[in-house]
C-alpha atoms as an extended CHARMM CRD file, in Angstrom:
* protein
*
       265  EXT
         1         1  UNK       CA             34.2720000000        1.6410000000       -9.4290000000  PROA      1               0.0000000000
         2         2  UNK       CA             32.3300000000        0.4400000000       -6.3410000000  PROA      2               0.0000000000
         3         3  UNK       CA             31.2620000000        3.7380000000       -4.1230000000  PROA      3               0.0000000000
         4         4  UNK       CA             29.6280000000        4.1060000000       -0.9510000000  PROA      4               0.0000000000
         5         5  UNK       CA             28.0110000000        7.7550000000       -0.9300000000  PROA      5               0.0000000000
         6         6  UNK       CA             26.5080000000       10.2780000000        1.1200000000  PROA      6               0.0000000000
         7         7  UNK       CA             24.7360000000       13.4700000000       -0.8580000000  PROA      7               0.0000000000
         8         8  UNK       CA             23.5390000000       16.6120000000        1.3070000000  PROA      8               0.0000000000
         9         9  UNK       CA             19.9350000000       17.1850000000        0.7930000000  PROA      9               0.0000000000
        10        10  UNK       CA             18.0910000000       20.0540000000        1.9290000000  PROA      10              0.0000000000
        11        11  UNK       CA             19.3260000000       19.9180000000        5.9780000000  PROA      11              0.0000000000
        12        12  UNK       CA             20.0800000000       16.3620000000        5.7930000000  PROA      12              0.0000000000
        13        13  UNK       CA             22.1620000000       13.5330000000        3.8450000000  PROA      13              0.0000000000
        14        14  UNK       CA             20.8300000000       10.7750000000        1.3570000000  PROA      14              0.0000000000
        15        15  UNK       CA             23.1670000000        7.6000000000        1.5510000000  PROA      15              0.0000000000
        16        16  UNK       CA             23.5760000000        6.2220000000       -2.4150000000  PROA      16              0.0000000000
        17        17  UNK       CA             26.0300000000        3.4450000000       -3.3230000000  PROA      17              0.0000000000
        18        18  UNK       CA             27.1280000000        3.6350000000       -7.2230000000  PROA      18              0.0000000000
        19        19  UNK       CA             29.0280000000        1.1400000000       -9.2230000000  PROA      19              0.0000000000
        20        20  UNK       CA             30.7020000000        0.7990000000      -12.9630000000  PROA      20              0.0000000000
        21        21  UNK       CA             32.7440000000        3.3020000000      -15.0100000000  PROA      21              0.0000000000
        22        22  UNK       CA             30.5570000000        4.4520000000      -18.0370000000  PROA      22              0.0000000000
        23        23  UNK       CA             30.1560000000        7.6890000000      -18.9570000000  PROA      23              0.0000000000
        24        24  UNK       CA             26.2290000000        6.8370000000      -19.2770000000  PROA      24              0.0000000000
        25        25  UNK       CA             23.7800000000        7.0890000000      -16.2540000000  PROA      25              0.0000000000
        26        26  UNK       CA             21.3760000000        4.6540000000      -14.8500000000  PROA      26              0.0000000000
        27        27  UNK       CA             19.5850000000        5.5250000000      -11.0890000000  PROA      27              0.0000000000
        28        28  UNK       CA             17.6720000000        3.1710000000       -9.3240000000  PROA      28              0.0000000000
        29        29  UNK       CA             15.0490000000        4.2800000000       -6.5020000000  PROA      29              0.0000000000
        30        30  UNK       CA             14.3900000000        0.7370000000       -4.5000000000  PROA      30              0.0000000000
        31        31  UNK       CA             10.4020000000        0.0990000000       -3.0300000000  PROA      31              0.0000000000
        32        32  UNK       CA              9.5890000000        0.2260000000        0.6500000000  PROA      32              0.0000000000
        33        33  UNK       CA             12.0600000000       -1.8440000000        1.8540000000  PROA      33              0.0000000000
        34        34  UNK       CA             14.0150000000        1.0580000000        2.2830000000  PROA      34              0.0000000000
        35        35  UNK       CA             12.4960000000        1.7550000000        5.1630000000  PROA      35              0.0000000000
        36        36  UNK       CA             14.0290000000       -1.1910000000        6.9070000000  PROA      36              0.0000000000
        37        37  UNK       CA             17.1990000000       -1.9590000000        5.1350000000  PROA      37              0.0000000000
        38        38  UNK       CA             18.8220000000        1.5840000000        3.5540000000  PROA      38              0.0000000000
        39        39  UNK       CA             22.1000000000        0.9700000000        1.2430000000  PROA      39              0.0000000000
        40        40  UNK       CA             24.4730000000        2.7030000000        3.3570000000  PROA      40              0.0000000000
        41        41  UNK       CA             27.3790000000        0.6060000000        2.9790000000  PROA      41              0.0000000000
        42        42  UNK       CA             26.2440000000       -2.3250000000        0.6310000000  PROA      42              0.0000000000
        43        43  UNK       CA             27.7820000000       -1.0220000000       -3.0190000000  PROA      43              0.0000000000
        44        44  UNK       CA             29.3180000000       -4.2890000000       -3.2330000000  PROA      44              0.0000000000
        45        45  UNK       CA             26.5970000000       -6.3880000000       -2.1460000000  PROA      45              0.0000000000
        46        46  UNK       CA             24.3630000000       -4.4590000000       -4.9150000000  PROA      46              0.0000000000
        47        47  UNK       CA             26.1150000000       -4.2920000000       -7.2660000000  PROA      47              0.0000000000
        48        48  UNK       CA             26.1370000000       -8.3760000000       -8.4310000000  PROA      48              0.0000000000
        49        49  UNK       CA             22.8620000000       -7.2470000000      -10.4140000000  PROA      49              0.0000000000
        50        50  UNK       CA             24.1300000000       -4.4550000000      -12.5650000000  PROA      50              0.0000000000
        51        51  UNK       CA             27.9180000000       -6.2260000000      -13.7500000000  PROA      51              0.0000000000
        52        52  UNK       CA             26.7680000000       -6.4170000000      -17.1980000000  PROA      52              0.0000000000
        53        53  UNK       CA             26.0280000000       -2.5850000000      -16.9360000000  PROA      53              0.0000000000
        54        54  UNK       CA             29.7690000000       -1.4620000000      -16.0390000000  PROA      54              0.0000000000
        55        55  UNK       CA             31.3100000000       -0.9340000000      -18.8130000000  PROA      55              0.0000000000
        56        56  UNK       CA             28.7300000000        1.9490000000      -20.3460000000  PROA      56              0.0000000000
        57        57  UNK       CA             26.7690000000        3.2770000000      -17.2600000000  PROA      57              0.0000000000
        58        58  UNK       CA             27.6830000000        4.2690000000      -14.0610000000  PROA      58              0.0000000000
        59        59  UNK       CA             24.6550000000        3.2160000000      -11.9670000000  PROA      59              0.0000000000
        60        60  UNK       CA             23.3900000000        4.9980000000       -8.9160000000  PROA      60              0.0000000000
        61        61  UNK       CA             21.2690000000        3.6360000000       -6.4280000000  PROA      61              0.0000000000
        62        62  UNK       CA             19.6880000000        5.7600000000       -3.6900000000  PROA      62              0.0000000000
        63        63  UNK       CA             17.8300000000        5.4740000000       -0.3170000000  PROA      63              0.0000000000
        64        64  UNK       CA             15.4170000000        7.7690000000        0.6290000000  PROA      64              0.0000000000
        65        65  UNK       CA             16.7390000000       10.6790000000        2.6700000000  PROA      65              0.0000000000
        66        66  UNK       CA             17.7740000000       10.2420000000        6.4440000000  PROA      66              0.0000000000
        67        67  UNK       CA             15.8820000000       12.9590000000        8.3600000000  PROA      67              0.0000000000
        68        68  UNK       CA             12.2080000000       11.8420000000        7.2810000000  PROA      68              0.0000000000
        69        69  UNK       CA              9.4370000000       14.1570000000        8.2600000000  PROA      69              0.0000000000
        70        70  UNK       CA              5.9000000000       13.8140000000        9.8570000000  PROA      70              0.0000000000
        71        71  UNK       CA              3.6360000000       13.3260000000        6.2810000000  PROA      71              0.0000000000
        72        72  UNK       CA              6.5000000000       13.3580000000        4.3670000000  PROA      72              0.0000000000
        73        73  UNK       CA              4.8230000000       12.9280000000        0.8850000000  PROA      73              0.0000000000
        74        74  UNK       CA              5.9650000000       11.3000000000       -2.8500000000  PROA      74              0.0000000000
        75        75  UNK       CA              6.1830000000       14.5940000000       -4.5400000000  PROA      75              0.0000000000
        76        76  UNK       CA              8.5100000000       15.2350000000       -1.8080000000  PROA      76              0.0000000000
        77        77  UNK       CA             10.6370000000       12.3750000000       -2.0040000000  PROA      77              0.0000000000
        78        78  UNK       CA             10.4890000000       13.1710000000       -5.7010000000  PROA      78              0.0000000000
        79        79  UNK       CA             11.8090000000       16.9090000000       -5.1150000000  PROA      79              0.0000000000
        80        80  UNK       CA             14.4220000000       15.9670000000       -2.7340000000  PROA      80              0.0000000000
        81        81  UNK       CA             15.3500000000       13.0900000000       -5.4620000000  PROA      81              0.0000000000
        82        82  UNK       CA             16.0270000000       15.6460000000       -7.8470000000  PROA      82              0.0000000000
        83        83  UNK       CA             18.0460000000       17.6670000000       -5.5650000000  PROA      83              0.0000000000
        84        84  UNK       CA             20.4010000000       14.5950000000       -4.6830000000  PROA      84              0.0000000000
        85        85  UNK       CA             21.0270000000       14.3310000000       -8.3490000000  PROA      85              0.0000000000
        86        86  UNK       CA             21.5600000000       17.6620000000       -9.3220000000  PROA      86              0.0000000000
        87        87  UNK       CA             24.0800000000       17.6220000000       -6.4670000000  PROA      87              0.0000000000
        88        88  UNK       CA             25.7060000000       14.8090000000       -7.8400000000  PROA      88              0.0000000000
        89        89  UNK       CA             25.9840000000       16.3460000000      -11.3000000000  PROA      89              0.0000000000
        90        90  UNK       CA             23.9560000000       13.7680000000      -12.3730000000  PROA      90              0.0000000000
        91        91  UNK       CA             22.4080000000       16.0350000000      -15.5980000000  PROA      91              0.0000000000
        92        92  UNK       CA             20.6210000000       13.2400000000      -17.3320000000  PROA      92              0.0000000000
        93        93  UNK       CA             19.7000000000        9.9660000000      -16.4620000000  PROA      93              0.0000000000
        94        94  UNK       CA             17.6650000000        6.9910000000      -17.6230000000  PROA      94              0.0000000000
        95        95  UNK       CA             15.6890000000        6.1310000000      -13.7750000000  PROA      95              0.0000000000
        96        96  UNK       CA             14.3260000000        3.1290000000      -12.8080000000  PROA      96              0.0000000000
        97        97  UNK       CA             11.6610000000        2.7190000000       -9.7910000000  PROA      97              0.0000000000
        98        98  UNK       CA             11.1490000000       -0.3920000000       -8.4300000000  PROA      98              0.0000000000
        99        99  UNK       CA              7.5490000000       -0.2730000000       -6.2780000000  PROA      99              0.0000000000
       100       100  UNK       CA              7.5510000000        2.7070000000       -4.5300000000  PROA      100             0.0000000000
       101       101  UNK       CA             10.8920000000        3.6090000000       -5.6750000000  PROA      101             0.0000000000
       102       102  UNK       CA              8.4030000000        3.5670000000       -9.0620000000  PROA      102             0.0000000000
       103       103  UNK       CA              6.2080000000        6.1830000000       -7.8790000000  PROA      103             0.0000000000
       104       104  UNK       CA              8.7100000000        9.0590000000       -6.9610000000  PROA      104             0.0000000000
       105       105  UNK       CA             10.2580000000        7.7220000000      -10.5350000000  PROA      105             0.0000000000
       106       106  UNK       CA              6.8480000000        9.1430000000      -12.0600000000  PROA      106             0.0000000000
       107       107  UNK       CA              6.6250000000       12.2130000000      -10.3330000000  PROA      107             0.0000000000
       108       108  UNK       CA             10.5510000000       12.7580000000      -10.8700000000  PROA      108             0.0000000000
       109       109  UNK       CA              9.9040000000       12.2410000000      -14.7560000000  PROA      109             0.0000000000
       110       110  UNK       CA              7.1230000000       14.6530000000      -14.6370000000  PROA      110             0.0000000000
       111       111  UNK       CA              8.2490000000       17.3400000000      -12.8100000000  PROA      111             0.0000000000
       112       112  UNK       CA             11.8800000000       16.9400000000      -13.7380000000  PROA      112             0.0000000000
       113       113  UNK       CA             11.5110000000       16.2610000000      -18.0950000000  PROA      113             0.0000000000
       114       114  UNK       CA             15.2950000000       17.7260000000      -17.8470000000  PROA      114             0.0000000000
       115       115  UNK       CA             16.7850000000       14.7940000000      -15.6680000000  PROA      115             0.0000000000
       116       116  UNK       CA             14.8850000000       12.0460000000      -16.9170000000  PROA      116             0.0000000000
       117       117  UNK       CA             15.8730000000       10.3570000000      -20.4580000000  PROA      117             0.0000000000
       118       118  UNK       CA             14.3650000000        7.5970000000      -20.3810000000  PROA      118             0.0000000000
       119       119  UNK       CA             11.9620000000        5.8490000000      -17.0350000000  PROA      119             0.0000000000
       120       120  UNK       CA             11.4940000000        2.1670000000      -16.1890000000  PROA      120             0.0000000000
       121       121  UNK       CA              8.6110000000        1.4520000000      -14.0760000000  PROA      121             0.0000000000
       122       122  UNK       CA              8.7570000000       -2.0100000000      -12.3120000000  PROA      122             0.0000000000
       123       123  UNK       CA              5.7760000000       -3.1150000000      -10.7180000000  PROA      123             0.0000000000
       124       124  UNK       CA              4.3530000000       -0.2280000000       -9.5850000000  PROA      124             0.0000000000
       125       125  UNK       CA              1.0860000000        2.3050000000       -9.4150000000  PROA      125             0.0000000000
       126       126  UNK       CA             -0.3480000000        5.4740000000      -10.8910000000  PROA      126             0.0000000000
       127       127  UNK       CA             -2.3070000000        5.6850000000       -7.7970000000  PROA      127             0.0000000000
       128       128  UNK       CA             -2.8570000000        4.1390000000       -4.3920000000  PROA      128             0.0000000000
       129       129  UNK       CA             -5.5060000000        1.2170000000       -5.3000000000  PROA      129             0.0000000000
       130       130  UNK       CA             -7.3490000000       -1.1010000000       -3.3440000000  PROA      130             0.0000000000
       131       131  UNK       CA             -5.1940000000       -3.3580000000       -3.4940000000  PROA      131             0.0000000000
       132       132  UNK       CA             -1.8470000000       -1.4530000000       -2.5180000000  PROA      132             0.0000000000
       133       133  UNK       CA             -4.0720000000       -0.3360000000        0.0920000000  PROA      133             0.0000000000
       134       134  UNK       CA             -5.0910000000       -3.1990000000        1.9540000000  PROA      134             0.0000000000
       135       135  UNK       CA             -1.4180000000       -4.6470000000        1.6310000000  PROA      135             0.0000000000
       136       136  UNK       CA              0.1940000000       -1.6940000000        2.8570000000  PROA      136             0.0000000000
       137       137  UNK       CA             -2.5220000000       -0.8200000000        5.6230000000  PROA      137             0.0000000000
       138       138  UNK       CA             -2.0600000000       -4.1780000000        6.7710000000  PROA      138             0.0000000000
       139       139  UNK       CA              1.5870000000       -4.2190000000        6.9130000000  PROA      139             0.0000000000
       140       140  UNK       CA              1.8860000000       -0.6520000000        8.8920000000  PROA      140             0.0000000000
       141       141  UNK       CA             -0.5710000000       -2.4570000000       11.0270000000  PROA      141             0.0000000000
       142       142  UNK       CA              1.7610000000       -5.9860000000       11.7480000000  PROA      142             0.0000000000
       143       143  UNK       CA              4.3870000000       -3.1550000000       12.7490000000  PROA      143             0.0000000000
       144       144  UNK       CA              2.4350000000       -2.8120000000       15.8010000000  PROA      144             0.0000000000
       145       145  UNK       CA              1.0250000000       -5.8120000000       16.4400000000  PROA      145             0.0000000000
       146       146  UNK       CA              3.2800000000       -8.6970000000       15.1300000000  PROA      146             0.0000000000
       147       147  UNK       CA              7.2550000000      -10.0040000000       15.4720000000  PROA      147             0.0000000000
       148       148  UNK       CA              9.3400000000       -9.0910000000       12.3080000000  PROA      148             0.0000000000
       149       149  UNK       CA              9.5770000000      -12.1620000000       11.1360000000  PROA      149             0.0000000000
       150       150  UNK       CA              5.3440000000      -12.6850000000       10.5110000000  PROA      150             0.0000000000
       151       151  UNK       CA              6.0850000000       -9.4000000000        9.3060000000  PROA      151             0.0000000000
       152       152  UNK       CA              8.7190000000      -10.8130000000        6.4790000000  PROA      152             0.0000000000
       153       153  UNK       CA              6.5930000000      -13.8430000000        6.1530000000  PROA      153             0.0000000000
       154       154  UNK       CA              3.4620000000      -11.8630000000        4.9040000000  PROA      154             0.0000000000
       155       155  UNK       CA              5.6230000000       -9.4320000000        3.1790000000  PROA      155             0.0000000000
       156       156  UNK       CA              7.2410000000      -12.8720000000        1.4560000000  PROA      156             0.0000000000
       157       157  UNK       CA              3.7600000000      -14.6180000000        0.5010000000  PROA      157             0.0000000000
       158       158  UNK       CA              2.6600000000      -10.6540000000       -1.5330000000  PROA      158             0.0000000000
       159       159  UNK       CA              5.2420000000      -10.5650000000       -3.3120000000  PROA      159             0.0000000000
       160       160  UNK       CA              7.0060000000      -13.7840000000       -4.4650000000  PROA      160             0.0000000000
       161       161  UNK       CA              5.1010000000      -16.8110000000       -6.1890000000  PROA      161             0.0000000000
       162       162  UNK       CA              4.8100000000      -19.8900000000       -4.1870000000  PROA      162             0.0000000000
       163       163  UNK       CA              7.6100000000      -21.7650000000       -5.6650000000  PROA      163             0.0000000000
       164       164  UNK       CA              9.9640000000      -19.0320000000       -4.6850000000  PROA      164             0.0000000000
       165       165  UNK       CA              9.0430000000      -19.1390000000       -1.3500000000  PROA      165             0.0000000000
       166       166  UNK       CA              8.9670000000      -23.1680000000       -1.0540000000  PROA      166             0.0000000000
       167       167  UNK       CA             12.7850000000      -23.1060000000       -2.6160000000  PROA      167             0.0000000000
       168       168  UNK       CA             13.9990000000      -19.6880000000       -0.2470000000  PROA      168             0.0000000000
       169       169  UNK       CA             11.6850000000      -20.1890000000        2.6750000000  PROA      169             0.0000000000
       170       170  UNK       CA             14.8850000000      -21.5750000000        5.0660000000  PROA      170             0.0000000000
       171       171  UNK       CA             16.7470000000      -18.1470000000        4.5260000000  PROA      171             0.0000000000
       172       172  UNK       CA             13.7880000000      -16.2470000000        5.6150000000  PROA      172             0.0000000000
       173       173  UNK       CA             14.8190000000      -16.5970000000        9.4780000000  PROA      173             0.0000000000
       174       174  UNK       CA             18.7830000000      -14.9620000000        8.2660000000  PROA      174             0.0000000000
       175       175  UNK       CA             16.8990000000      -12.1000000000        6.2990000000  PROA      175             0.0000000000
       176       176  UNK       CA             14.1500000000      -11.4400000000        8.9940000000  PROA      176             0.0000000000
       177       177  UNK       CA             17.1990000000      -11.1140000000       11.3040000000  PROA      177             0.0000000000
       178       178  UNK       CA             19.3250000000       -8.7740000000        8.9280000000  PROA      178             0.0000000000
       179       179  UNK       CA             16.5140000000       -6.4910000000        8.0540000000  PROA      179             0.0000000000
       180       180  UNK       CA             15.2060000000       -5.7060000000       11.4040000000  PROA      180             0.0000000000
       181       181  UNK       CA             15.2240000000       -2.3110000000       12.3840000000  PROA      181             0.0000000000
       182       182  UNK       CA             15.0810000000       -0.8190000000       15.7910000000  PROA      182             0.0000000000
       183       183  UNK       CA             12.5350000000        1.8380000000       15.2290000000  PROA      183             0.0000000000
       184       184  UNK       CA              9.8610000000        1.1400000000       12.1790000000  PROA      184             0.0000000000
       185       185  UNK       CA              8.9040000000        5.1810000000       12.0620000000  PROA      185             0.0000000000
       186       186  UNK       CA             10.9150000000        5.4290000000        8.8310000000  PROA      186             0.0000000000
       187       187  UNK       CA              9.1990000000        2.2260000000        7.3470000000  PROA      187             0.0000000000
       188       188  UNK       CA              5.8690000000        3.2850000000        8.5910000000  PROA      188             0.0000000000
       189       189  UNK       CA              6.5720000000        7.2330000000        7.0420000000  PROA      189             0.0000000000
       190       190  UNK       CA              7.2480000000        5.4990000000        3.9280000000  PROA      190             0.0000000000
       191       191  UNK       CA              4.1150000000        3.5100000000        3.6480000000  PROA      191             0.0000000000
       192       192  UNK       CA              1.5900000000        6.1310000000        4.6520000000  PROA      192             0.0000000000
       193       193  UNK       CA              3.1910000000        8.4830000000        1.5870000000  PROA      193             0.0000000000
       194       194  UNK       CA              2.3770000000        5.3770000000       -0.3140000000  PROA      194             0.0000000000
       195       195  UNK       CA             -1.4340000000        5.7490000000        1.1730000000  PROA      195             0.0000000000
       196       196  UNK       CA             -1.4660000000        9.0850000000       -0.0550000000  PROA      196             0.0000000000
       197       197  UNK       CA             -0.2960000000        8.8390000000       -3.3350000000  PROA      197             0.0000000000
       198       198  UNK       CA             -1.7580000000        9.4340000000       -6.4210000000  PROA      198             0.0000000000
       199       199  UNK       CA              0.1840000000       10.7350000000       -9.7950000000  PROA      199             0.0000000000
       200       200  UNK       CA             -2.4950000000        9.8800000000      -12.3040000000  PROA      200             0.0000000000
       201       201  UNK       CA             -2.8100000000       14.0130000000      -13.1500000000  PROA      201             0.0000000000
       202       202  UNK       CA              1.0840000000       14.0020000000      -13.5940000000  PROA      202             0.0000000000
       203       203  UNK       CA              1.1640000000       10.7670000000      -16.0040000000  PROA      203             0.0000000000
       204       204  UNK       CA              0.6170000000       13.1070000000      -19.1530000000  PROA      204             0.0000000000
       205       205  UNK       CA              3.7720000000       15.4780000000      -18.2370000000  PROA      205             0.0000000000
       206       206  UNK       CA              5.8150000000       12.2120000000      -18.7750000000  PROA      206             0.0000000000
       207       207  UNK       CA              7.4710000000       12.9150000000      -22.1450000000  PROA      207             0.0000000000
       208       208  UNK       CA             10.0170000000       10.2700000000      -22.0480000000  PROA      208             0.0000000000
       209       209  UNK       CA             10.2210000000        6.5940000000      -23.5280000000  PROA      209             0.0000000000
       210       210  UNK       CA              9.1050000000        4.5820000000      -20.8050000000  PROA      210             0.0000000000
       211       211  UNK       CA              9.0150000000        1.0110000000      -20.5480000000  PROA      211             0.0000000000
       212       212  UNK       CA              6.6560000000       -0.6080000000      -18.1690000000  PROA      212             0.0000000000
       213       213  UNK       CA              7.9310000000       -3.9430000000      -15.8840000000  PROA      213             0.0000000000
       214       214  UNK       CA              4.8360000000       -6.5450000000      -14.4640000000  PROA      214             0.0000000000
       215       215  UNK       CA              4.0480000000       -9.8490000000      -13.4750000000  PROA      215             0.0000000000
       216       216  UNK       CA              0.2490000000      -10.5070000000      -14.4830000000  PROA      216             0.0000000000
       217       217  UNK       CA             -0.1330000000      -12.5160000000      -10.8300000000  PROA      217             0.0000000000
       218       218  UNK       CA              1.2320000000       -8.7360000000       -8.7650000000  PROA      218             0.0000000000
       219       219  UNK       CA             -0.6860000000       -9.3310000000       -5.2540000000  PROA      219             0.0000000000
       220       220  UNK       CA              0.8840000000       -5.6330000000       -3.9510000000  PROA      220             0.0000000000
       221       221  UNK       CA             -0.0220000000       -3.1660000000       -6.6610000000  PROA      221             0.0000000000
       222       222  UNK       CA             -3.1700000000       -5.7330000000       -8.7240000000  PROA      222             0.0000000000
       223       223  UNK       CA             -2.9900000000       -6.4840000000      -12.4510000000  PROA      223             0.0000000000
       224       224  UNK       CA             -4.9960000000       -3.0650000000      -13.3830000000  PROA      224             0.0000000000
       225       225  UNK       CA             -1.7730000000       -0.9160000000      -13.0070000000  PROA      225             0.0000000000
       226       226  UNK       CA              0.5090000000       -1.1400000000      -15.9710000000  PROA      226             0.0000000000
       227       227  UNK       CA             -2.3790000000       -0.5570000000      -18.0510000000  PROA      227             0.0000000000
       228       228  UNK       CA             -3.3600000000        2.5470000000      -15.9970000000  PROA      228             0.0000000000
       229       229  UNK       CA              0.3020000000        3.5030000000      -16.4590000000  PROA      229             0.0000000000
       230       230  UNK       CA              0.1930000000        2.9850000000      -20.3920000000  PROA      230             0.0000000000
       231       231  UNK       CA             -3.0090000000        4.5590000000      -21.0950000000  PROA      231             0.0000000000
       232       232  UNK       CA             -1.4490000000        8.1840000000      -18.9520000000  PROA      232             0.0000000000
       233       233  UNK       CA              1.8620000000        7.4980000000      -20.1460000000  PROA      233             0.0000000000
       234       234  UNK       CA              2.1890000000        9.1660000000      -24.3100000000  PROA      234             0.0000000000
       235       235  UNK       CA              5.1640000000        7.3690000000      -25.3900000000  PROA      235             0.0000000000
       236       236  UNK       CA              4.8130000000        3.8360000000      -23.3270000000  PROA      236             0.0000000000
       237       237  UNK       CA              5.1000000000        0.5340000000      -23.7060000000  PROA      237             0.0000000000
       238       238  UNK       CA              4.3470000000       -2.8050000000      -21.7280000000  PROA      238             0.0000000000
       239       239  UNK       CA              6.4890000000       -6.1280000000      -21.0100000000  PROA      239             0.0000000000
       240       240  UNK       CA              4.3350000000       -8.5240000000      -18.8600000000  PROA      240             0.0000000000
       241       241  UNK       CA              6.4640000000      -11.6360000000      -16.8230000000  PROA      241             0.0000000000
       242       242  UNK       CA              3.9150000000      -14.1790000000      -17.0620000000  PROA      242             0.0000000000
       243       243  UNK       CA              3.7100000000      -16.1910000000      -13.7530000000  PROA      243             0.0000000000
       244       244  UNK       CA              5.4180000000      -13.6180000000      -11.6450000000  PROA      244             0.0000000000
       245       245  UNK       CA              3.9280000000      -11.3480000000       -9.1910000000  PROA      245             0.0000000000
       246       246  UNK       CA              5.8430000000       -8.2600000000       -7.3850000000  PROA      246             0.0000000000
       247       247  UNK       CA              8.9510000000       -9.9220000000       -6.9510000000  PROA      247             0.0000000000
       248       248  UNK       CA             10.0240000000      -10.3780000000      -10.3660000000  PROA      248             0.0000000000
       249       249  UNK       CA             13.1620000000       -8.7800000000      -10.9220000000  PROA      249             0.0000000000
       250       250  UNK       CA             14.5990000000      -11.8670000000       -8.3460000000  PROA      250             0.0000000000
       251       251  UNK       CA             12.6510000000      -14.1820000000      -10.1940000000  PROA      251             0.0000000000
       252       252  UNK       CA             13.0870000000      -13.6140000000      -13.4800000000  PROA      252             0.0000000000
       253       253  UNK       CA             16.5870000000      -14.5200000000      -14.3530000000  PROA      253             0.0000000000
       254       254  UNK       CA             16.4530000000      -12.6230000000      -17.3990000000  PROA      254             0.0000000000
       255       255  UNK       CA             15.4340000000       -9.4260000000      -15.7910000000  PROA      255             0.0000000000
       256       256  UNK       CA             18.0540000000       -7.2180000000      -16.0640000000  PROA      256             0.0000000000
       257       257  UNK       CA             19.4760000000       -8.0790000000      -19.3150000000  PROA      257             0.0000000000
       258       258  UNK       CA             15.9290000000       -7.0950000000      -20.3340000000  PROA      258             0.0000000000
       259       259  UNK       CA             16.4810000000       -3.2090000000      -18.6670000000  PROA      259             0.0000000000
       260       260  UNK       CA             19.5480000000       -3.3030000000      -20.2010000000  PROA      260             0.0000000000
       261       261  UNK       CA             18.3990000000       -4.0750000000      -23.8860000000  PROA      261             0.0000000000
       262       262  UNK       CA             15.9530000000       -0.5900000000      -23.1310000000  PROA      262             0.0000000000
       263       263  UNK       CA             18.4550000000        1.4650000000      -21.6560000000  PROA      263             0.0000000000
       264       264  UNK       CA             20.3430000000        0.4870000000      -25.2990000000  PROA      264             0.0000000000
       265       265  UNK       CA             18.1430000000        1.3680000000      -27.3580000000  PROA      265             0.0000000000
């Protein structure tokens, strides 16, 4: 099964694409990225990933919602997440939050212990640090001041190593072009909720095994935050990518045979 989906939320939609035919569940909430490049319509482009998941999960992958308020805030993405789902019939789920998409994942698994069976966090933050701050400060700033494609370039050089760049910098040009959008308010709404955000009272409502994703050279969320994450998170545990920074789950080829071996536990 290869879906493209549209769930009503609150007085909007929330465009999901879902894939495979087992009776298990496995949601993915994608990082700011979203806020150029949405899934509307790309099931089977995303779903290449997530083959060796068919056969026992159905996995869901969401954007964020369509009608995005002024100060539209993680919680809130969080709430709205859990409305989608519940919507869906989606009853219980293992989640996984890439990034941002990590974020709402720990406010969704703390405010929502009934959804959430088991949460993957994949380099991502308890908290806005100084580091996610000056990277996503600057960023909201290029949207102003700079083309897309300096835009892409810096976004490139934070979050993949050097060698990944060298080998994939000639496609940059194709995805600066595909990802462009024509307004960046949704980006931009995104990345100030990122500003804002800060879970680390919420960490201890997370009951749930949860498995920890990071790259010990991360230049968008620093090297501090998985072990911020374990020591709020009860029933935790780390896997560090040595070598690999925020883009790891493209780099690491064994990636998601790794989420799977959690999810099958």
């Amino acid at each position: 099964m290869h879906k493209n989906g549209c769930v009503q939320v609150g007085n909007t939609d929330m465009y999901y694409v879902a894939f495979g035919n087992g009776k298990k569940n496995l949601v993915v909430l994608p990082g700011l990225s979203d806020g150029l490049w949405t899934v509307k319509g790309k099931a089977w482009l995303l779903a290449g990933s997530y083959r060796r998941f068919f056969k026992d999960y159905t996995v869901y992958m969401f954007s964020r919602k369509n009608d995005l308020p002024e100060g539209y805030s993680i919680k809130e993405m969080a709430d709205d997440q859990a409305l989608a789902m519940k919507n869906l019939g989606i009853e219980k789920t293992i989640v996984m939050g890439v990034s941002q998409g990590g974020m709402i994942a720990q406010l969704l698994a703390s405010n929502y212990n009934e959804l959430v069976e088991k949460l993957i966090l994949v380099v991502t933050a308890p908290y806005a640090n100084d580091t996610v701050k000056s990277v996503v400060t600057k960023w909201i700033e290029m949207t102003k001041t700079s083309s897309h494609t300096e835009l892409m370039l810096d976004t490139a050089e934070k979050v993949y190593t050097k060698e990944f760049n060298e080998k994939s910098k000639i496609y940059l040009p194709l995805v600066a072009g595909f990802t462009k959008p024509k307004s960046y308010y949704r980006f931009c709404i995104n990345a100030y909720a990122i500003l804002n955000f800060d879970a680390r009272d919420d960490l201890h409502k997370i009951k749930c095994p949860t498995y920890i994703m990071y790259g010990n050279r991360d230049n968008t969320v620093g090297n501090d935050a998985p072990y911020e994450l374990k020591a709020g998170i009860e029933n935790s545990e780390i896997l560090i990518f040595e070598g690999l920074g925020h883009g790891l789950f493209e780099e690491d080829k064994d990636f998601y045979n790794k989420v799977l071996e959690f999810c099958n536990r």
